[in-house]
BARO-949986 format. One record per atom (N, C-alpha, C, O, CB): residue in three letters; x, y, z; atom name. Coordinates in steps of 0.02 Angstrom, whole numbers, plus 50000, padded with zeros to 5 digits. Glycine has a CB too. Example, Ala and Ser with C-alpha at 12.3 -4.5 7.8 and 13.67 -1.06 7.14 Angstrom:
! BARO-949986
+-----+-------+-------+-------+----+
:  aa :    px :    py :    pz : at :
+-----+-------+-------+-------+----+
: ALA : 50660 : 49716 : 50390 :  N :
: ALA : 50615 : 49775 : 50390 : CA :
: ALA : 50660 : 49835 : 50390 :  C :
: ALA : 50712 : 49834 : 50423 :  O :
: ALA : 50565 : 49776 : 50452 : CB :
: SER : 50642 : 49888 : 50354 :  N :
: SER : 50684 : 49947 : 50357 : CA :
: SER : 50645 : 50002 : 50394 :  C :
: SER : 50670 : 50057 : 50402 :  O :
: SER : 50704 : 49970 : 50286 : CB :
+-----+-------+-------+-------+----+
! end
This chain:
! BARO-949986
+-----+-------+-------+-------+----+
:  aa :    px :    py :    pz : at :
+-----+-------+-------+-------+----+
: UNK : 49268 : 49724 : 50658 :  N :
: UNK : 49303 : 49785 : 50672 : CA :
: UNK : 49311 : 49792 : 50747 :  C :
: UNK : 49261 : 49785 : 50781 :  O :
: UNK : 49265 : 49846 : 50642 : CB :
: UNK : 49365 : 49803 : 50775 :  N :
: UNK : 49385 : 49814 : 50839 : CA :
: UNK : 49345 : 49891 : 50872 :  C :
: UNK : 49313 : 49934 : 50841 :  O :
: UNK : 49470 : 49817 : 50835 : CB :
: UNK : 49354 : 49889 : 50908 :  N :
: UNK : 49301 : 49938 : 50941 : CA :
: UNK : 49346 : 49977 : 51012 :  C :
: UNK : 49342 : 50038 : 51017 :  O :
: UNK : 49221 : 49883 : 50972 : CB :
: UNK : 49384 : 49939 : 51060 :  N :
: UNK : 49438 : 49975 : 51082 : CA :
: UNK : 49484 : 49983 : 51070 :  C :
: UNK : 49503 : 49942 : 51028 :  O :
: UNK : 49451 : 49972 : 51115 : CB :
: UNK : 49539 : 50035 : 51092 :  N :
: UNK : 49579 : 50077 : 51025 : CA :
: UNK : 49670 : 50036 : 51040 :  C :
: UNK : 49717 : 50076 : 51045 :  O :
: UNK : 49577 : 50201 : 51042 : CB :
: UNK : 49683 : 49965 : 51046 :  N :
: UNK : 49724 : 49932 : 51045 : CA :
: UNK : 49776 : 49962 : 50991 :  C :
: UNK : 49754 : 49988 : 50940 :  O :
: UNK : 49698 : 49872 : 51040 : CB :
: UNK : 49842 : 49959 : 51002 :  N :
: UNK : 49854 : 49983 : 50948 : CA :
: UNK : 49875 : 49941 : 50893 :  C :
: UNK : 49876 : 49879 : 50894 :  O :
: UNK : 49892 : 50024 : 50958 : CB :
: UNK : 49889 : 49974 : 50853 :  N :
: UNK : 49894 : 49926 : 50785 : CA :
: UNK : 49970 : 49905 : 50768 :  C :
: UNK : 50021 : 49939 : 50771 :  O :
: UNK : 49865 : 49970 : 50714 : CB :
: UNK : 49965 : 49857 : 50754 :  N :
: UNK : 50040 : 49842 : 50743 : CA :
: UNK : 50049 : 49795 : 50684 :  C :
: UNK : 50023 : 49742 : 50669 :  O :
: UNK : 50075 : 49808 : 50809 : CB :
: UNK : 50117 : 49850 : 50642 :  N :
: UNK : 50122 : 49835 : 50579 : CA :
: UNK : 50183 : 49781 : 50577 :  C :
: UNK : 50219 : 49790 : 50626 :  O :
: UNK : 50131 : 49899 : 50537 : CB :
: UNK : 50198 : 49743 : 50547 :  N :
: UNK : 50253 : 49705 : 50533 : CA :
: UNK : 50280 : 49691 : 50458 :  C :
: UNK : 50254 : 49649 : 50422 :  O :
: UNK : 50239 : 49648 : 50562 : CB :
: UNK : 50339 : 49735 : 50437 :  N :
: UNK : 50346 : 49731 : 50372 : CA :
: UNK : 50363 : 49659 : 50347 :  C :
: UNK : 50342 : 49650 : 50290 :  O :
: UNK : 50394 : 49778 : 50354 : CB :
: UNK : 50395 : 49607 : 50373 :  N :
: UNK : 50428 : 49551 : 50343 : CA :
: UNK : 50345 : 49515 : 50321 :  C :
: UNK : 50323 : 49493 : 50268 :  O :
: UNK : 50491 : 49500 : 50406 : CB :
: UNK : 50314 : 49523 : 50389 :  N :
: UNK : 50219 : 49472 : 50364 : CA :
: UNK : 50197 : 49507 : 50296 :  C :
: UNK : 50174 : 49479 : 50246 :  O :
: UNK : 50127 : 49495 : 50439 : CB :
: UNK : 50211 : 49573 : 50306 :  N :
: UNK : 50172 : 49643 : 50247 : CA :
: UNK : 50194 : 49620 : 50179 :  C :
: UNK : 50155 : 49607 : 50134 :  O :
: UNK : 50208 : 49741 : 50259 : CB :
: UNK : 50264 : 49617 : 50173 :  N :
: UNK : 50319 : 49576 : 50107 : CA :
: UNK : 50275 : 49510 : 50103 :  C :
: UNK : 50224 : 49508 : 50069 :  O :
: UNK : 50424 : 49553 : 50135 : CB :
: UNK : 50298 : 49459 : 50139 :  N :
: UNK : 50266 : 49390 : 50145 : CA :
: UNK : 50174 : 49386 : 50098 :  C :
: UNK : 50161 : 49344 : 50055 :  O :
: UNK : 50259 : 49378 : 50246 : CB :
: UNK : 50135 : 49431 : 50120 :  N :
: UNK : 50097 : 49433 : 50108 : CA :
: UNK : 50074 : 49462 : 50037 :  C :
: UNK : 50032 : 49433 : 50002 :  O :
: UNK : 50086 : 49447 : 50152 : CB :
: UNK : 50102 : 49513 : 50021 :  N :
: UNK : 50093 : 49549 : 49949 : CA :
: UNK : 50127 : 49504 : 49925 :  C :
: UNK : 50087 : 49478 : 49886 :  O :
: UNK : 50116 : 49625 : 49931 : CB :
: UNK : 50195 : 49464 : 49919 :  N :
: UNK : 50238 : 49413 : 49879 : CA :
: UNK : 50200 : 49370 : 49869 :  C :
: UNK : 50214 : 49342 : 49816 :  O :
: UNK : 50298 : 49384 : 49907 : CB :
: UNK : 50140 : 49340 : 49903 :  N :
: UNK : 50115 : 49264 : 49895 : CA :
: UNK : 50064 : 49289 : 49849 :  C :
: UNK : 50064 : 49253 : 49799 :  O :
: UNK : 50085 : 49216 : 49967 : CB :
: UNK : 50029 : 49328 : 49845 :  N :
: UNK : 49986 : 49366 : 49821 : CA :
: UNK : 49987 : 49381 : 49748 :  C :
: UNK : 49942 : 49380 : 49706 :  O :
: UNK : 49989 : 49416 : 49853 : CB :
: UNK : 50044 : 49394 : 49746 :  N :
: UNK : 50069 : 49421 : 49669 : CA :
: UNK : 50044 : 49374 : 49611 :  C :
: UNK : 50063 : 49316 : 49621 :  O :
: UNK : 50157 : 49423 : 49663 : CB :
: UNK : 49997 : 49384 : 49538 :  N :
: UNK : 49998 : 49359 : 49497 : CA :
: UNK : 50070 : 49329 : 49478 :  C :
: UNK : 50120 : 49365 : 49481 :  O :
: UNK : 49968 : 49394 : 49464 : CB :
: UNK : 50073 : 49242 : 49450 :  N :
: UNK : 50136 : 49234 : 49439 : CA :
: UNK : 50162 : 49253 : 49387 :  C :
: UNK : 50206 : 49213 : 49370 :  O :
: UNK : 50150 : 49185 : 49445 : CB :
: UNK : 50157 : 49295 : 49352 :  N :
: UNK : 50197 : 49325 : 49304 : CA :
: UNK : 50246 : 49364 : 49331 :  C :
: UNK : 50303 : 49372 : 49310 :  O :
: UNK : 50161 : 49360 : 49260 : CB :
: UNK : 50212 : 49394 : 49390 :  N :
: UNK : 50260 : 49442 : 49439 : CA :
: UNK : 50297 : 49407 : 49481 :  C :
: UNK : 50335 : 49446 : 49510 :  O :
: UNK : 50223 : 49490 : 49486 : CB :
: UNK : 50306 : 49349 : 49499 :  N :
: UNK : 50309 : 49340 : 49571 : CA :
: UNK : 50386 : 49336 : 49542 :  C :
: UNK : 50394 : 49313 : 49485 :  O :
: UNK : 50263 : 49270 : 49619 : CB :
: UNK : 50440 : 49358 : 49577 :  N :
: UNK : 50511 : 49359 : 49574 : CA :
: UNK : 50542 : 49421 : 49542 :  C :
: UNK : 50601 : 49436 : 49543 :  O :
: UNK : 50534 : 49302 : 49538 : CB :
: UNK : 50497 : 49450 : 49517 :  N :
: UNK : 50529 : 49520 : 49497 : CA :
: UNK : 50535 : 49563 : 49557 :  C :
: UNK : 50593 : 49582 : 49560 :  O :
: UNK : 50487 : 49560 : 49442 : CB :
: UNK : 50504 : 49584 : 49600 :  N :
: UNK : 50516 : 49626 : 49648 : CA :
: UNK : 50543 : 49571 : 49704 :  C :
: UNK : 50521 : 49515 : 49715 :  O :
: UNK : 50450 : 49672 : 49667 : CB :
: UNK : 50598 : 49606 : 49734 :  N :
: UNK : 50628 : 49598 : 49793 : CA :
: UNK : 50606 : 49610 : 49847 :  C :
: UNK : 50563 : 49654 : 49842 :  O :
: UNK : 50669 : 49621 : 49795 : CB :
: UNK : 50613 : 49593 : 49896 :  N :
: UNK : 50584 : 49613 : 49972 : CA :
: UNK : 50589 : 49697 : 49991 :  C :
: UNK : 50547 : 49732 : 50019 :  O :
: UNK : 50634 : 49569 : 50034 : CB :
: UNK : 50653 : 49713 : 49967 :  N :
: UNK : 50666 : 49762 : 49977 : CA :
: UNK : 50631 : 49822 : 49936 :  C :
: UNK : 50623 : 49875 : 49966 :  O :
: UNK : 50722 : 49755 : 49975 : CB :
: UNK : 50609 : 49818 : 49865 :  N :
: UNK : 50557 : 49835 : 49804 : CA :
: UNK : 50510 : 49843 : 49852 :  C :
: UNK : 50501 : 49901 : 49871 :  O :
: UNK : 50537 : 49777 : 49740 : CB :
: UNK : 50468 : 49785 : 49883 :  N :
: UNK : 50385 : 49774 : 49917 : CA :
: UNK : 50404 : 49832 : 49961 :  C :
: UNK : 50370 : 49881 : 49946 :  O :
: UNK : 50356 : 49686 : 49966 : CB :
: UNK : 50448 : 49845 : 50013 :  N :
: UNK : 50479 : 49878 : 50058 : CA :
: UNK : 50475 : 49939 : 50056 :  C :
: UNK : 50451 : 49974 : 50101 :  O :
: UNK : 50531 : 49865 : 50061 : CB :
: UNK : 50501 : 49960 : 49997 :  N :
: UNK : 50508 : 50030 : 49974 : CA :
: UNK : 50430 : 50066 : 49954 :  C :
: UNK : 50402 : 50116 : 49976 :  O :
: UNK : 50562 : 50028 : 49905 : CB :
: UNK : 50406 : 50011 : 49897 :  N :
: UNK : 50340 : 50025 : 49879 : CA :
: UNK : 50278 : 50066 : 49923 :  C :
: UNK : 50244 : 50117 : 49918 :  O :
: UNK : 50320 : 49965 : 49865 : CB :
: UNK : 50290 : 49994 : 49980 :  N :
: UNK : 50229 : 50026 : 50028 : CA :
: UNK : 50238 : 50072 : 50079 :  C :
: UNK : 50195 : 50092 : 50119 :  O :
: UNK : 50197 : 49979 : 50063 : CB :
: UNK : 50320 : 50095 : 50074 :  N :
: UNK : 50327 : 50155 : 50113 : CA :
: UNK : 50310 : 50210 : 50059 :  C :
: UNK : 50321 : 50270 : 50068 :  O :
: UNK : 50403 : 50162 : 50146 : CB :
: UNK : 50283 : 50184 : 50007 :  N :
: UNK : 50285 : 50252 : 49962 : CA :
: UNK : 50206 : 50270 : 49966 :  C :
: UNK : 50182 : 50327 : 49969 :  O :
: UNK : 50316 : 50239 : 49872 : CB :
: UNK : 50173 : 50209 : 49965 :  N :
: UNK : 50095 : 50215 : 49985 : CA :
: UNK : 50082 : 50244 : 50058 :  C :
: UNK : 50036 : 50284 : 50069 :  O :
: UNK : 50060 : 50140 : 49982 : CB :
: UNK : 50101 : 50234 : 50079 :  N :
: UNK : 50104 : 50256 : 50156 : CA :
: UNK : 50126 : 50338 : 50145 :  C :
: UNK : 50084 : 50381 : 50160 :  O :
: UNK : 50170 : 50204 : 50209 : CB :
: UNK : 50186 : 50358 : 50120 :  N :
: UNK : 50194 : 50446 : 50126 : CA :
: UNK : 50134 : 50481 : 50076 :  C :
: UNK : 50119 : 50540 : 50074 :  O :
: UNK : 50285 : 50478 : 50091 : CB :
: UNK : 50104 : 50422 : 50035 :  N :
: UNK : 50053 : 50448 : 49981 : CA :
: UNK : 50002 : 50475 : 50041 :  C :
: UNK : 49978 : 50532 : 50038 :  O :
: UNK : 50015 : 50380 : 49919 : CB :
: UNK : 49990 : 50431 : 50093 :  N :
: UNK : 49919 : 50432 : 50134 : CA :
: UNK : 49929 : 50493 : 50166 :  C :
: UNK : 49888 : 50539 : 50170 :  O :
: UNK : 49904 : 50368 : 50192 : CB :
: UNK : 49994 : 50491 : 50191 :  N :
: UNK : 50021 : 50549 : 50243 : CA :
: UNK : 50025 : 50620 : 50212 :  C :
: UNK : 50014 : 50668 : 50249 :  O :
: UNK : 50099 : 50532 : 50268 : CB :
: UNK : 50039 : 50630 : 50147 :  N :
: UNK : 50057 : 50692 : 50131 : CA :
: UNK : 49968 : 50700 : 50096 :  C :
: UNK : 49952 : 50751 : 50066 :  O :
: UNK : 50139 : 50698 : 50075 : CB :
: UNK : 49927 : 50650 : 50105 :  N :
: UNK : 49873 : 50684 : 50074 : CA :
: UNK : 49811 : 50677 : 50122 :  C :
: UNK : 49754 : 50670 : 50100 :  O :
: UNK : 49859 : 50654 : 50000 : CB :
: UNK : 49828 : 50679 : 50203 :  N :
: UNK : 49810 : 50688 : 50253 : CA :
: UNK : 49772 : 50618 : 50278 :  C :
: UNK : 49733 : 50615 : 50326 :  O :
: UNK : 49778 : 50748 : 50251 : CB :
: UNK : 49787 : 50574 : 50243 :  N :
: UNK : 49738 : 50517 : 50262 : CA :
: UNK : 49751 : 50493 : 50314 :  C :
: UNK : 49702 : 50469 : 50343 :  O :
: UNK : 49733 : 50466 : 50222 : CB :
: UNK : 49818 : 50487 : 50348 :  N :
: UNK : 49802 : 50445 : 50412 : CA :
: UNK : 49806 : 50521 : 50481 :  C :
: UNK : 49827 : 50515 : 50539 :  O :
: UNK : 49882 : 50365 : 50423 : CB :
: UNK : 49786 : 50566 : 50458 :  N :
: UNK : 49759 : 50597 : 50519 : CA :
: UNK : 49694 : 50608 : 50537 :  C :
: UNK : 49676 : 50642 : 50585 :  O :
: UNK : 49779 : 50649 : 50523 : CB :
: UNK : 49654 : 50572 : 50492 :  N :
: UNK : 49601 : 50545 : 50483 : CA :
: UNK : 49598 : 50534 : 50582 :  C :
: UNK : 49650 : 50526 : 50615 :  O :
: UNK : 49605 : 50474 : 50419 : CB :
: UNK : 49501 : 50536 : 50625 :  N :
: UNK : 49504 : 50516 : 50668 : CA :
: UNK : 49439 : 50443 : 50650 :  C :
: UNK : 49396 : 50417 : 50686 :  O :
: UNK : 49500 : 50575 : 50721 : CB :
: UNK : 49456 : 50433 : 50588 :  N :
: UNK : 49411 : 50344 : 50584 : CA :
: UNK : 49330 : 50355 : 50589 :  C :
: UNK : 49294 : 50305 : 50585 :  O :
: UNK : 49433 : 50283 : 50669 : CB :
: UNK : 49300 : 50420 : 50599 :  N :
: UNK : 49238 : 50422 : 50574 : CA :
: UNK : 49220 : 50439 : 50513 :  C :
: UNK : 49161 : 50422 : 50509 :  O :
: UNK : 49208 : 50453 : 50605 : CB :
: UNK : 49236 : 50461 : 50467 :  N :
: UNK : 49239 : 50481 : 50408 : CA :
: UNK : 49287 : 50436 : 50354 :  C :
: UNK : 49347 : 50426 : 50355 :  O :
: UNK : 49257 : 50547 : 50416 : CB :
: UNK : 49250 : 50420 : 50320 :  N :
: UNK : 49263 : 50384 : 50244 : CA :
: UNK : 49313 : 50408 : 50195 :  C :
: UNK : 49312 : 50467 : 50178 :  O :
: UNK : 49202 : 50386 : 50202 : CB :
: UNK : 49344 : 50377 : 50177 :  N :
: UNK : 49431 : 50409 : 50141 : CA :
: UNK : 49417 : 50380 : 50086 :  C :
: UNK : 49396 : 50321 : 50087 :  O :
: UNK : 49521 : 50381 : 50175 : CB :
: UNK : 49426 : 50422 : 50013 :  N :
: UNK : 49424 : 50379 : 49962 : CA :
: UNK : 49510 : 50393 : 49950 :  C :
: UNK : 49545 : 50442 : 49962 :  O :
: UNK : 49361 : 50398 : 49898 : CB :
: UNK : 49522 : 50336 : 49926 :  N :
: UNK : 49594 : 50317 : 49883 : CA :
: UNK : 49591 : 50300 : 49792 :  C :
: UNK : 49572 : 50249 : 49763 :  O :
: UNK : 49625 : 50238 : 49923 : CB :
: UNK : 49617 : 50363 : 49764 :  N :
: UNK : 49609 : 50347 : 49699 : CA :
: UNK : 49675 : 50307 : 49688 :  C :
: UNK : 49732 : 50330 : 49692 :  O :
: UNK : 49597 : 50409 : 49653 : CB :
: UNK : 49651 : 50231 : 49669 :  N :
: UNK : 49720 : 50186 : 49660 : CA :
: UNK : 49776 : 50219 : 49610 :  C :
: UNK : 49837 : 50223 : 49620 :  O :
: UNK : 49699 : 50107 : 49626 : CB :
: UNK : 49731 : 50247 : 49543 :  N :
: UNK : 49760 : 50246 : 49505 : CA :
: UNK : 49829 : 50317 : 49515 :  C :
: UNK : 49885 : 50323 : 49490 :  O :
: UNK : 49709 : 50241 : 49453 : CB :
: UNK : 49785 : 50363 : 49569 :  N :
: UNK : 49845 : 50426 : 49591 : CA :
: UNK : 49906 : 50385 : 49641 :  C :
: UNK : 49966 : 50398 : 49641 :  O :
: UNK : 49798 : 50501 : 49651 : CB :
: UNK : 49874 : 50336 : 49678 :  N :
: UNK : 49929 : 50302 : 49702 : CA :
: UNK : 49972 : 50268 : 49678 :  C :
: UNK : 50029 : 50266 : 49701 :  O :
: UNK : 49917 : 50273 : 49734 : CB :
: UNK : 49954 : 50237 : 49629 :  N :
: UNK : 50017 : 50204 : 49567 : CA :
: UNK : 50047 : 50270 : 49533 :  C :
: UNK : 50096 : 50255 : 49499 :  O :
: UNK : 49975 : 50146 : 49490 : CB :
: UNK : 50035 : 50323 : 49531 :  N :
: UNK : 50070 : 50375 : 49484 : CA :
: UNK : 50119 : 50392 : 49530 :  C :
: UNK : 50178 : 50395 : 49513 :  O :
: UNK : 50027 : 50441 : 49454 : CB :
: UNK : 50101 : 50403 : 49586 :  N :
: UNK : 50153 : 50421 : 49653 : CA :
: UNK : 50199 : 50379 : 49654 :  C :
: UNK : 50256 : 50401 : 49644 :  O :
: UNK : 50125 : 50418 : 49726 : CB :
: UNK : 50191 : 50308 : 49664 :  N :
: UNK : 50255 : 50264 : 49669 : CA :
: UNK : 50283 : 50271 : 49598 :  C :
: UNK : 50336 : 50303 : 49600 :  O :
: UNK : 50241 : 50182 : 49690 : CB :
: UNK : 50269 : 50255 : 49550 :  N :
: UNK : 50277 : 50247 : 49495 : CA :
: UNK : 50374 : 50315 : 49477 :  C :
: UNK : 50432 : 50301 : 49460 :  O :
: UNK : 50183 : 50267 : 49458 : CB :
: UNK : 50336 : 50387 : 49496 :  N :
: UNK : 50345 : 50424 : 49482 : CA :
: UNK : 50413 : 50455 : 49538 :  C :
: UNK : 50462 : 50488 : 49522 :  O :
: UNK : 50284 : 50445 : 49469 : CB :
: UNK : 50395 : 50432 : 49600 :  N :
: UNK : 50449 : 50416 : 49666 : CA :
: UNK : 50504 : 50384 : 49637 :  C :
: UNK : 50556 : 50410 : 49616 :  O :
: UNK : 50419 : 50364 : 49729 : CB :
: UNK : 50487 : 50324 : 49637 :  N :
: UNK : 50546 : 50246 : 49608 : CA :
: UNK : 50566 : 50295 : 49548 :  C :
: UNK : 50613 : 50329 : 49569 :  O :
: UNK : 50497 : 50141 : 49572 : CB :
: UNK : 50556 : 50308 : 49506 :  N :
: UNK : 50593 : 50337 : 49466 : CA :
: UNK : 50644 : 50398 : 49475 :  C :
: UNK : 50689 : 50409 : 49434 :  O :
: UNK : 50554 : 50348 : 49429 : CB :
: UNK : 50636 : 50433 : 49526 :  N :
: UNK : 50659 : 50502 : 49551 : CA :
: UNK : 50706 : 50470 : 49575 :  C :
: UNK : 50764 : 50478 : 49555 :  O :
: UNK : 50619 : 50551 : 49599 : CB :
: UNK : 50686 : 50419 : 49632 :  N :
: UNK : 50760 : 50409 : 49681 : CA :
: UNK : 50806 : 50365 : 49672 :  C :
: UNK : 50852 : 50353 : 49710 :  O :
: UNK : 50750 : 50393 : 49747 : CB :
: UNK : 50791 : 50332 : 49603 :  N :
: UNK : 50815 : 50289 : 49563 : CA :
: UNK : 50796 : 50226 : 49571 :  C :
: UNK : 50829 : 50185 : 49539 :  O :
: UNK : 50871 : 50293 : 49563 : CB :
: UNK : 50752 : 50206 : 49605 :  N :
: UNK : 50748 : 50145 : 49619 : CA :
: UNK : 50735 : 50079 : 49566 :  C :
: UNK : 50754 : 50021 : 49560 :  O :
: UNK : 50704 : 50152 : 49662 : CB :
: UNK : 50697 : 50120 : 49539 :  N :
: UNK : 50677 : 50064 : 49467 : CA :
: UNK : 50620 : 50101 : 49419 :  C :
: UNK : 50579 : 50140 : 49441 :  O :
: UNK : 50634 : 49975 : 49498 : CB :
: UNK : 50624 : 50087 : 49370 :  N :
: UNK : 50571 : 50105 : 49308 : CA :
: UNK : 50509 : 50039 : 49306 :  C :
: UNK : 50515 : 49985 : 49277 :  O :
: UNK : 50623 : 50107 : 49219 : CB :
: UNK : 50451 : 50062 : 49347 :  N :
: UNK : 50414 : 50011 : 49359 : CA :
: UNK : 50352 : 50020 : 49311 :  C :
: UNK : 50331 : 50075 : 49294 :  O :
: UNK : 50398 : 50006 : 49431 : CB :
: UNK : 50320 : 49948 : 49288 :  N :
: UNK : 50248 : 49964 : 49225 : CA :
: UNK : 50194 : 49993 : 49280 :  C :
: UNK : 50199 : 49971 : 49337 :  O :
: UNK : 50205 : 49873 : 49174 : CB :
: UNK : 50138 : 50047 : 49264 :  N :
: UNK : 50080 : 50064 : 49303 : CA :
: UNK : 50049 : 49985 : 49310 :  C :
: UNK : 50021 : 49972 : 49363 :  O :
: UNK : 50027 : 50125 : 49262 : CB :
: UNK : 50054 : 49935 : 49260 :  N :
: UNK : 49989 : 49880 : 49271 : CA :
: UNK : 50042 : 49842 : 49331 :  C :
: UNK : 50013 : 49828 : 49383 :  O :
: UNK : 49956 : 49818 : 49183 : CB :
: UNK : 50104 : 49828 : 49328 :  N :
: UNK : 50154 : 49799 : 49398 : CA :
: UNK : 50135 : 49824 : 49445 :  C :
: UNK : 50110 : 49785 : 49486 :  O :
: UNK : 50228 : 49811 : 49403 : CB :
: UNK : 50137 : 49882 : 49461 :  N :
: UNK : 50121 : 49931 : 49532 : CA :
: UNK : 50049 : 49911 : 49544 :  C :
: UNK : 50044 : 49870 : 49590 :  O :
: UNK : 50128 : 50029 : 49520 : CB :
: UNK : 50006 : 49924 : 49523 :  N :
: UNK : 49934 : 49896 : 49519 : CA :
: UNK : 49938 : 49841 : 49564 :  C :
: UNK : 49931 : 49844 : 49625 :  O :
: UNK : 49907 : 49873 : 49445 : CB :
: UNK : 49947 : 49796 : 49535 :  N :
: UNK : 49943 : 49743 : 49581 : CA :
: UNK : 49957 : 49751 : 49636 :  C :
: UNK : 49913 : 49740 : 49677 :  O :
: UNK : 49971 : 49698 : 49568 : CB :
: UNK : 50023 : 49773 : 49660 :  N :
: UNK : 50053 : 49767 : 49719 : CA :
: UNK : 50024 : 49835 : 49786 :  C :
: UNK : 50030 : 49824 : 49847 :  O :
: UNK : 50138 : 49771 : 49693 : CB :
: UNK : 49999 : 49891 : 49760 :  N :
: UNK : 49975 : 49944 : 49777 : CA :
: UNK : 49886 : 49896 : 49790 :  C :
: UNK : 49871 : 49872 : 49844 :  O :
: UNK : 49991 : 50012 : 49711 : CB :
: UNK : 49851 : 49895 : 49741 :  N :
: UNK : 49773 : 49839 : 49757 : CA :
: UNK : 49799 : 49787 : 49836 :  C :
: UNK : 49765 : 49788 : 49887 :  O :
: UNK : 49756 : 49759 : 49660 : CB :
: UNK : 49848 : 49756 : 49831 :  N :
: UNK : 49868 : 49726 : 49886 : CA :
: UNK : 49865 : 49740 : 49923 :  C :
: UNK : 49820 : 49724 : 49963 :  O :
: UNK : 49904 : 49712 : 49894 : CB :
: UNK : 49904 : 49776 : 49933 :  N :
: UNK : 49927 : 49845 : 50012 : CA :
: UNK : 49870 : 49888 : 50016 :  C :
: UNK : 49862 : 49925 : 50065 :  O :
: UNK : 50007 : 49914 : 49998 : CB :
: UNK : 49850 : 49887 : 49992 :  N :
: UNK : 49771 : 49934 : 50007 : CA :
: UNK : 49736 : 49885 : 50052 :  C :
: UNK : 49744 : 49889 : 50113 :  O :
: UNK : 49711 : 49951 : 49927 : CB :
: UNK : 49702 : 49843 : 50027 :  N :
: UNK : 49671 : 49798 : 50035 : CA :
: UNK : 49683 : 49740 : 50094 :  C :
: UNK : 49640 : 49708 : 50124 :  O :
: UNK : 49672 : 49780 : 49979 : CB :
: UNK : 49772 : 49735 : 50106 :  N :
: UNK : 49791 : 49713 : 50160 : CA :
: UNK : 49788 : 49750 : 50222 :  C :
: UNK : 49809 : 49731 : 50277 :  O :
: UNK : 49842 : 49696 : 50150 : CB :
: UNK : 49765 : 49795 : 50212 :  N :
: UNK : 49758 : 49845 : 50278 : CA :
: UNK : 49669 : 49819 : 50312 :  C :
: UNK : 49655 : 49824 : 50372 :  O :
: UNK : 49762 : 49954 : 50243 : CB :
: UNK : 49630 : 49798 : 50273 :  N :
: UNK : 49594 : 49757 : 50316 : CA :
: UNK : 49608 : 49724 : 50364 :  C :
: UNK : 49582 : 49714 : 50419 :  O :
: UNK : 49573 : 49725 : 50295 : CB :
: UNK : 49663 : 49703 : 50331 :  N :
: UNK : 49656 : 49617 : 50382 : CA :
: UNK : 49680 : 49641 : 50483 :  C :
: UNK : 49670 : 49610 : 50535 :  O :
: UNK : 49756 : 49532 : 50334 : CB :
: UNK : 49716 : 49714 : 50465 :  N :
: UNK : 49725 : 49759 : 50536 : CA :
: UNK : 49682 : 49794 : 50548 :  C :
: UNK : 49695 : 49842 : 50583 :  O :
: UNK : 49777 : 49802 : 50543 : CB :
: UNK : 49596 : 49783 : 50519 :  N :
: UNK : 49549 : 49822 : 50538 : CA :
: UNK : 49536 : 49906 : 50543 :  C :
: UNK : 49496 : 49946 : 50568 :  O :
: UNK : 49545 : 49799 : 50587 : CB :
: UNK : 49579 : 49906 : 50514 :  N :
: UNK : 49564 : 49990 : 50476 : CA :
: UNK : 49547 : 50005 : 50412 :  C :
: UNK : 49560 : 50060 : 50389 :  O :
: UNK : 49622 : 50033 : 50475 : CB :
: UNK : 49494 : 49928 : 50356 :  N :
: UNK : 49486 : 49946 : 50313 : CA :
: UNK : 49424 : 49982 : 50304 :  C :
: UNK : 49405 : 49998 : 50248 :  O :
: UNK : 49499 : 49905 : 50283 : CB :
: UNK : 49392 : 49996 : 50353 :  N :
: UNK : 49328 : 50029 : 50373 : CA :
: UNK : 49336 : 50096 : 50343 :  C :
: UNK : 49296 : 50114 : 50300 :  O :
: UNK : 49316 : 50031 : 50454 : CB :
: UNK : 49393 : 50140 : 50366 :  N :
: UNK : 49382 : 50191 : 50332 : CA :
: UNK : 49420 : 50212 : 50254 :  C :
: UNK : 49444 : 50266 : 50236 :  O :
: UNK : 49394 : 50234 : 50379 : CB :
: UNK : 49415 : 50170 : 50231 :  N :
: UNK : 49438 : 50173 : 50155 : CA :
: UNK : 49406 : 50146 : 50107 :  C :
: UNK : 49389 : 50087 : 50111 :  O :
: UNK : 49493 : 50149 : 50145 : CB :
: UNK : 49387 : 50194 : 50034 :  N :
: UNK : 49355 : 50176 : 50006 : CA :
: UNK : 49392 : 50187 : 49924 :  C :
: UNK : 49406 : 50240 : 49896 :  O :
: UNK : 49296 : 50202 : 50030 : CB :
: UNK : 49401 : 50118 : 49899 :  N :
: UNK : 49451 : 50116 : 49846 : CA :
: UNK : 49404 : 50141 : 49785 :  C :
: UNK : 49355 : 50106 : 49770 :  O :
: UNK : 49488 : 50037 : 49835 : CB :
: UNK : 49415 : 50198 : 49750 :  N :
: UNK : 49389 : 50231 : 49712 : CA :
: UNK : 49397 : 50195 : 49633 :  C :
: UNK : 49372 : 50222 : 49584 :  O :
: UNK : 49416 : 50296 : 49725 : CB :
+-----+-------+-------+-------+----+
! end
């Protein structure tokens, strides 16, 4: 865990790259780049509208996966994007959770 406050820097094409390789192959080719894209901006307004990243990193965040798959799930469907299975999202949501380690902010999250 980093210790001075460098900032963090996200890169969506590595973020895609990374959840895509990842994917059980049953999945792998159903979602598009642009799908992964959308998704984890949806996890991301999940964090935001439920105060998680104003978080100041001393305190422990739990993430109930399964409210986060209802959110995308339930989004993609509103804005039309696609009619996605809860066990599809799963995967790809477990990913993106979990890939946020590898930028050292998995310290304060705790996957419920």
């Amino acid at each position: 865990m980093s210790t001075n406050n460098d900032e963090l820097l996200y890169d969506e094409d590595d973020s895609v790259k990374f959840i895509q390789n990842y994917l059980p192959q049953e999945l792998k080719g159903k979602f598009s780049n642009d799908d992964i894209n959308y998704i984890v901006d949806l996890i991301y307004d999940f964090y935001e509208s439920n105060g998680m990243l104003d978080d100041d990193g001393d305190d422990e965040i739990e993430i109930d996966e399964e409210e986060v798959v209802n959110y995308v799930i339930k989004n993609a469907q509103k804005d039309g994007v696609g009619k996605f299975e809860p066990e599809e999202i799963t995967f790809i949501v477990n990913i993106a959770i979990r890939s946020t380690c590898l930028i050292d902010i998995c310290y304060i999250y705790k996957v419920v």
